[in-house]
Every structure is written in structure tokens, then in C-alpha cells.
C-alpha positions in Angstrom: -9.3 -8.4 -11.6 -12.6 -10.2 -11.0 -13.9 -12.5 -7.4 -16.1 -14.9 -9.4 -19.3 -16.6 -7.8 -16.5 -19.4 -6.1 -14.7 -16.6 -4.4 -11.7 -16.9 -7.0 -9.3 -14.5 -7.8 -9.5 -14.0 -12.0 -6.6 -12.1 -13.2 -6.0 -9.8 -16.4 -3.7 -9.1 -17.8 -0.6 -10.1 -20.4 0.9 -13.2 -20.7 4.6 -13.9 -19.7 6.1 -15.2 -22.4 9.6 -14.3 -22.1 11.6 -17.7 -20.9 13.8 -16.4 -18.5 10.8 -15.0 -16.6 9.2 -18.1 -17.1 12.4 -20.2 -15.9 12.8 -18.1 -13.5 9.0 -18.5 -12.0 9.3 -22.4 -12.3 12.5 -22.6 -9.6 9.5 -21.5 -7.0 6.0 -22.6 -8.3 4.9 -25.2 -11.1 3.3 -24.2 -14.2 0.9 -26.7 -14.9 0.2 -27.3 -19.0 -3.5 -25.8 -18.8 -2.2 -22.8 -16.9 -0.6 -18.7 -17.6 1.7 -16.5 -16.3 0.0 -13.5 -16.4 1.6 -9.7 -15.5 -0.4 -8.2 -13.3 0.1 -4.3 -13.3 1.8 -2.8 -10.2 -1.2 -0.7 -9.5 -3.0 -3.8 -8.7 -0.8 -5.1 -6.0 -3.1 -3.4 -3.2 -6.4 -4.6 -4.6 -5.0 -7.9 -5.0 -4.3 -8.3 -1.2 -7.4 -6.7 -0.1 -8.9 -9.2 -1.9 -7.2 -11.9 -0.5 -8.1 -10.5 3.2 -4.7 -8.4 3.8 -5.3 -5.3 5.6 -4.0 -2.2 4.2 0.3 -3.2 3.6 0.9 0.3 2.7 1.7 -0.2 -1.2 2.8 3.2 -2.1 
């Protein structure tokens, strides 16, 4: 994970490619053509809401 100069989020990690994952991601959110899916690891759930300004949710 990287907080570029804008303050964005960048994310690493796989691509989803599996199209039931992908379906399933589409009923709640739009894909758009120039964009990923990308599997973030579990172990980055915590860092990932810090990040976004959550205080400490207890991700055990």
C-alpha cells in the first residue's frame, strides 16, 4: 500500500480475475474499463482503515 503526493490510496496486490468474484463485485460497485480488482491481503485490512482515518476497529 502506498498514500501518493494526492493523498490516494495505491493498492498492491493480485488481480481478481476469477468471474464469479468479479460478477459478484459488479452487483455492488461498477468496474470501470480502465480499472482492477485487486486482492488485498487480510493483514492489510487494519492499515487500510488507518489510512482512511478509522481509529483502531480491532482487526484481530
Amino acid at each position: 500500500m502506498h498514500l501518493d503526493d494526492d493523498g490516494s490510496l495505491i493498492i498492491v496486490g493480485a488481480a481478481v480475475t476469477a468471474p464469479e468474484v468479479l460478477a459478484e463485485i459488479q452487483q455492488l460497485s461498477r468496474i470501470a474499463p480502465d480499472e482492477l480488482a485487486v486482492r488485498a491481503p487480510k493483514e492489510l485490512k487494519k492499515a487500510i482503515w488507518e489510512a482512511c482515518g478509522g481509529h483502531d476497529p480491532h482487526f484481530d
